[in-house]
Backbone atoms as SQL, in Angstrom:
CREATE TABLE atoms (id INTEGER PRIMARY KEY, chain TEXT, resi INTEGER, resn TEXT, atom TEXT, x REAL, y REAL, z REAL);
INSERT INTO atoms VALUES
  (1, 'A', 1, 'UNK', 'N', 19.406, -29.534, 21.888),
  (2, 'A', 1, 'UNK', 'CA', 19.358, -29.479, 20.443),
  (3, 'A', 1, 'UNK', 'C', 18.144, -28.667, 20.011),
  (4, 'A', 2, 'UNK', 'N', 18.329, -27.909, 19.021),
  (5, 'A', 2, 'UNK', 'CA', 17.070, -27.063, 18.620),
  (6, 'A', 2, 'UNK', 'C', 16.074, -27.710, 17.797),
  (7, 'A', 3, 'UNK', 'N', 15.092, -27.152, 17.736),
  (8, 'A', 3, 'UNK', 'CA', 13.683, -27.907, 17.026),
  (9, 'A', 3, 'UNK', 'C', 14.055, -28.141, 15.498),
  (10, 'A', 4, 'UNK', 'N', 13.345, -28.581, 14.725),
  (11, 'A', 4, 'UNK', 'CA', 13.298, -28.866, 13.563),
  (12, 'A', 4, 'UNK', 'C', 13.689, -27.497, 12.491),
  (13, 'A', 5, 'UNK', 'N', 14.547, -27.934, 11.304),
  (14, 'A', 5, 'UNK', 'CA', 14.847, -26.416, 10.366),
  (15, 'A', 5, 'UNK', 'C', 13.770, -26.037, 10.089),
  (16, 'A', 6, 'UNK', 'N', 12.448, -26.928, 10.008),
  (17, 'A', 6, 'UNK', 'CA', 11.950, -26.578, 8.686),
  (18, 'A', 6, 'UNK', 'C', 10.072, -26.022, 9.098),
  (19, 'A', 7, 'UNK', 'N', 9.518, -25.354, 8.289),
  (20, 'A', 7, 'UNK', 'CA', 8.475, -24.513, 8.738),
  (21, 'A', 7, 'UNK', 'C', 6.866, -25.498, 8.076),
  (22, 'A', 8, 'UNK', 'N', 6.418, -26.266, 8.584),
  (23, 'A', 8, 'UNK', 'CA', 4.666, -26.311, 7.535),
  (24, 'A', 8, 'UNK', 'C', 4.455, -24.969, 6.571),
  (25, 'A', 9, 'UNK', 'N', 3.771, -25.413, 5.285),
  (26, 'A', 9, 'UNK', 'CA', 3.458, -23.976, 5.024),
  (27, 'A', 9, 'UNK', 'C', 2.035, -22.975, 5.262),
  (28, 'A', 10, 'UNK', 'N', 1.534, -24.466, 5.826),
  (29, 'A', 10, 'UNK', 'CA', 0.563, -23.575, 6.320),
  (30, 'A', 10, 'UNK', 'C', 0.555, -22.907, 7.365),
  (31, 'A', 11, 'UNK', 'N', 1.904, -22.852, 8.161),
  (32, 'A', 11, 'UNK', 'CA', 1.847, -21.797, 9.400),
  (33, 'A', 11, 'UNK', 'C', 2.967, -20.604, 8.457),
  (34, 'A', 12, 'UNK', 'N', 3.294, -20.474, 7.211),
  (35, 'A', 12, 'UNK', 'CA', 3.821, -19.891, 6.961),
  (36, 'A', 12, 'UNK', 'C', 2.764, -18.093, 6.434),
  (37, 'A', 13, 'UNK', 'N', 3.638, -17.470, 6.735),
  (38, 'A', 13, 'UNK', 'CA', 3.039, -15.861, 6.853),
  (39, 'A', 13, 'UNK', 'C', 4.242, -14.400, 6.720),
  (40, 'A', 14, 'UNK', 'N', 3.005, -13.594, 6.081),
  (41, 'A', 14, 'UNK', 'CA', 3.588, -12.534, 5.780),
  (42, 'A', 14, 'UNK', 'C', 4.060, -11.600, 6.589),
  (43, 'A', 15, 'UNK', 'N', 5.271, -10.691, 7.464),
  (44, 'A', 15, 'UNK', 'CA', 5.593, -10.367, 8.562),
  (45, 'A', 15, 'UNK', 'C', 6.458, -9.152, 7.978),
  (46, 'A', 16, 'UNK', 'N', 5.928, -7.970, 8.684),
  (47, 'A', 16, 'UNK', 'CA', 6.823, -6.958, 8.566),
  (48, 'A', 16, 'UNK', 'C', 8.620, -6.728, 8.895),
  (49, 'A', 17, 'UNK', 'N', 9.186, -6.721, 8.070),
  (50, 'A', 17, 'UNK', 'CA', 10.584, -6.907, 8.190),
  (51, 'A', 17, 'UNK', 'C', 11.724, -5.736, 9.063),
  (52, 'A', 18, 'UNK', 'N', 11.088, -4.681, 9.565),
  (53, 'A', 18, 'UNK', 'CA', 11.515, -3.871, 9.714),
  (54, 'A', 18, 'UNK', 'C', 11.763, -3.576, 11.111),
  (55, 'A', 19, 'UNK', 'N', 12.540, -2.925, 11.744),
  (56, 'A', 19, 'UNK', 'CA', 13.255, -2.966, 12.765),
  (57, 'A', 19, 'UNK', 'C', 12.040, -2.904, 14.055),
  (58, 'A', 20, 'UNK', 'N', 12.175, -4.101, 14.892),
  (59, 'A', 20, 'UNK', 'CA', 11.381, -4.114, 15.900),
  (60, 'A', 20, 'UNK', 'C', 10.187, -3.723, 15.684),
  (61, 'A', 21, 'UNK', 'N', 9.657, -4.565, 14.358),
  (62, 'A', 21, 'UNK', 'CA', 8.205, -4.812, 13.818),
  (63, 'A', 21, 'UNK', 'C', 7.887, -6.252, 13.351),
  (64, 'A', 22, 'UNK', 'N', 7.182, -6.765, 13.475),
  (65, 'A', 22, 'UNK', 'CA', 6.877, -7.825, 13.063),
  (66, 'A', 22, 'UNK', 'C', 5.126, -8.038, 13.061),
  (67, 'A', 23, 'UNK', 'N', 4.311, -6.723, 12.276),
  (68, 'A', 23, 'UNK', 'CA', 2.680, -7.178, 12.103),
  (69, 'A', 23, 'UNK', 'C', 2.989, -7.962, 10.915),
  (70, 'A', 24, 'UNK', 'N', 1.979, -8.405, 10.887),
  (71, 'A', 24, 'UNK', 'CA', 1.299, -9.447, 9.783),
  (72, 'A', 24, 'UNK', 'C', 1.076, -9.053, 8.617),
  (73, 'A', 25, 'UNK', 'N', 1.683, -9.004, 7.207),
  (74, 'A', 25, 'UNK', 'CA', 1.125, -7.774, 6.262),
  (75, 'A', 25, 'UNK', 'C', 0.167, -8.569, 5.230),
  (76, 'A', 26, 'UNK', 'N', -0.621, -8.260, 4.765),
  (77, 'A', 26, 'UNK', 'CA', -1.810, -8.905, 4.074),
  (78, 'A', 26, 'UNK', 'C', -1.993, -8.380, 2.650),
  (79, 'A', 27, 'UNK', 'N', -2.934, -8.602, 1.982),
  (80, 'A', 27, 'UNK', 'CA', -3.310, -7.832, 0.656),
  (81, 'A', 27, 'UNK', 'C', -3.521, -6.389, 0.804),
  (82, 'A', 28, 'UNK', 'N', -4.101, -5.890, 2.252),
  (83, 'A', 28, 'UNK', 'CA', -4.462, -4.191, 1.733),
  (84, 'A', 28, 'UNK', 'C', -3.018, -3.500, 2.347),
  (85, 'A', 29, 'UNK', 'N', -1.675, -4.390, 2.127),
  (86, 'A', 29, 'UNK', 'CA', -0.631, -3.549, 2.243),
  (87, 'A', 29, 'UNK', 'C', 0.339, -4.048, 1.341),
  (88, 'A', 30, 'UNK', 'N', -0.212, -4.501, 0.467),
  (89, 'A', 30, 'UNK', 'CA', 0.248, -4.798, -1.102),
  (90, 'A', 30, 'UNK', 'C', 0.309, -3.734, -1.859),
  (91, 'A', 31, 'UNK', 'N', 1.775, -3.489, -1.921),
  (92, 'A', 31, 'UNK', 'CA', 1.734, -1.988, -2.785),
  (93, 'A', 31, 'UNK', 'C', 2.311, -2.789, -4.814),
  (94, 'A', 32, 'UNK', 'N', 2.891, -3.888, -4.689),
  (95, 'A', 32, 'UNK', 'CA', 3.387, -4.033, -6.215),
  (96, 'A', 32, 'UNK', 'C', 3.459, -5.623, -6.079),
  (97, 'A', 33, 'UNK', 'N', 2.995, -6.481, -7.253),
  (98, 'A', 33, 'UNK', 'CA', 3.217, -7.864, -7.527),
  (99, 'A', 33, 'UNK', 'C', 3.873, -7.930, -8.692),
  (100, 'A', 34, 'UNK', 'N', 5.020, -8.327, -9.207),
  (101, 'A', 34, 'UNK', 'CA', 5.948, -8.376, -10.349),
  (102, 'A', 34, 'UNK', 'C', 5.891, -9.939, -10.966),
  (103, 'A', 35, 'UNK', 'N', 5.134, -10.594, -11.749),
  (104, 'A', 35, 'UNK', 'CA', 5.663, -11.767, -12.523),
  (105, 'A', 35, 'UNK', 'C', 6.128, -11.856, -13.270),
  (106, 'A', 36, 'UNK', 'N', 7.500, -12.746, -13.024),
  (107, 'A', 36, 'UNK', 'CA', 8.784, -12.885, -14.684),
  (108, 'A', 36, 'UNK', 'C', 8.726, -14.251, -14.107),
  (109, 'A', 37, 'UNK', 'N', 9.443, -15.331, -15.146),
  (110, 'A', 37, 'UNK', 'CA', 9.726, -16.271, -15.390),
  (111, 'A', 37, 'UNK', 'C', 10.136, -16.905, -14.380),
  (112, 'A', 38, 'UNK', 'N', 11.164, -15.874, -13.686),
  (113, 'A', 38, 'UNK', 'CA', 11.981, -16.377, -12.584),
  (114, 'A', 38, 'UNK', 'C', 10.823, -16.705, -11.219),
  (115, 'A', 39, 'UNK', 'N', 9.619, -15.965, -11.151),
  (116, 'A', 39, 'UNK', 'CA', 8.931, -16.066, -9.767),
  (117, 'A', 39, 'UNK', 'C', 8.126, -14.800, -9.654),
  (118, 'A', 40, 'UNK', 'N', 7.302, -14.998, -8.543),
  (119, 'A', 40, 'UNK', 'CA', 6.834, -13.720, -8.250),
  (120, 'A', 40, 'UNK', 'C', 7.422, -12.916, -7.154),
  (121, 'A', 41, 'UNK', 'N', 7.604, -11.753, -7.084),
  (122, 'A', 41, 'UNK', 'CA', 8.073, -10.619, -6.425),
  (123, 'A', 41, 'UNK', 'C', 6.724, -9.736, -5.818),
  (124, 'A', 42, 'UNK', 'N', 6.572, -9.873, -4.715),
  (125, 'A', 42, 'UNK', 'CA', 5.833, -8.661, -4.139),
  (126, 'A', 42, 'UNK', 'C', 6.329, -7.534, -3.270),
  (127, 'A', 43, 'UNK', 'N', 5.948, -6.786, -3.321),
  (128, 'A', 43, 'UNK', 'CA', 6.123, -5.428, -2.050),
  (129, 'A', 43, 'UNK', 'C', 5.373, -5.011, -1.455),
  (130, 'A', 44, 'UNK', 'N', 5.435, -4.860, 0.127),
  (131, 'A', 44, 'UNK', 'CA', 4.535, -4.995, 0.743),
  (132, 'A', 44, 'UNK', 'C', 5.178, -3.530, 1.813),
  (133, 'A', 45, 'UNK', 'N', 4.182, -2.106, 1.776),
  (134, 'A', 45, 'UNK', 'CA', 4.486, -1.590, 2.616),
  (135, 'A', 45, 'UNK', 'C', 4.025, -1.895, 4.197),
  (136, 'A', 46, 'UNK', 'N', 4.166, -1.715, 5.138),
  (137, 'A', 46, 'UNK', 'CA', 3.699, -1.835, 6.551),
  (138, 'A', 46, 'UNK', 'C', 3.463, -0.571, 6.767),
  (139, 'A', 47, 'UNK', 'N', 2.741, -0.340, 8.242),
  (140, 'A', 47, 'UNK', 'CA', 1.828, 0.897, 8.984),
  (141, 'A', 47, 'UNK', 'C', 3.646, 1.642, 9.214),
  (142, 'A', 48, 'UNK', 'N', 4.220, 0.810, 9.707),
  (143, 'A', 48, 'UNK', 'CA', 5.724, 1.607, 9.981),
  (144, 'A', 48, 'UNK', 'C', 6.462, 2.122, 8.973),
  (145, 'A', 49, 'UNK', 'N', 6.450, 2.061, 7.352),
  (146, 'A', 49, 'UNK', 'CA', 7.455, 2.390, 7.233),
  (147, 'A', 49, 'UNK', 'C', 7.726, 1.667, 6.490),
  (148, 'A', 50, 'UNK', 'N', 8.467, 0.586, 6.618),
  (149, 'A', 50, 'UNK', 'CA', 9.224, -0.576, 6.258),
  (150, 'A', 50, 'UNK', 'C', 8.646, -1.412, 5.370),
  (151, 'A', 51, 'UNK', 'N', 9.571, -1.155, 4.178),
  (152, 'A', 51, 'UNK', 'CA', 9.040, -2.276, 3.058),
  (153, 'A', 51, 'UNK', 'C', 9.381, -3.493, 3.194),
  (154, 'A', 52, 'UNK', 'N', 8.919, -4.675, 2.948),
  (155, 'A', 52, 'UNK', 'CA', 8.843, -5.714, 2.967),
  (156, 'A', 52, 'UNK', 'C', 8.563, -6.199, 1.750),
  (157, 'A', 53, 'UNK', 'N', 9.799, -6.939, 0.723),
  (158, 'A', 53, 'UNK', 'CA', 9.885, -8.042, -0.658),
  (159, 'A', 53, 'UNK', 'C', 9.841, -9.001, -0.177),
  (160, 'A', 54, 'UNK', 'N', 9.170, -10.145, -1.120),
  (161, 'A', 54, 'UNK', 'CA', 8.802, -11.414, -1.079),
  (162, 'A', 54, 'UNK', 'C', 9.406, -11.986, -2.581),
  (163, 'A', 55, 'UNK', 'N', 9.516, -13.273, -2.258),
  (164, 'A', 55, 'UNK', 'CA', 10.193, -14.105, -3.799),
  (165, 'A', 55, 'UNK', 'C', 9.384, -15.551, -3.954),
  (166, 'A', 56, 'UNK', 'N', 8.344, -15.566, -4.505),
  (167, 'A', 56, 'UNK', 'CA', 8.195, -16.660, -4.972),
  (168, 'A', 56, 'UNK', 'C', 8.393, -17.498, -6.206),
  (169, 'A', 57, 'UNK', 'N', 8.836, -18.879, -5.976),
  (170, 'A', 57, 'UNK', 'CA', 9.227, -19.280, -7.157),
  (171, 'A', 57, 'UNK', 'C', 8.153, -20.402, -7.937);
């Protein structure tokens, strides 16, 4: 049987989404933070390439 669904959030982290990448992306690869009602939206470029959105609610 597999481990538990669910994640602490304090091991939770920002991770490049992009094909056979996975660095860590932080504030100095914060390219846009969007707040509306609905949540916050960030974009996060990586060293590769690959953008990476976030949704917080």
């Amino acid at each position: 049987m597999a481990g538990p669904a669910y994640v602490m959030l304090e091991d939770l982290r920002c991770v490049c989404d992009g094909r056979n990448c996975e660095r860590a992306l932080g504030e100095n690869d914060l390219m846009l933070r969007m707040t509306t009602d609905a949540g916050e939206r960030r974009a996060y470029e990586c060293a590769c390439g690959a953008v990476t959105v976030t949704v917080v609610r």
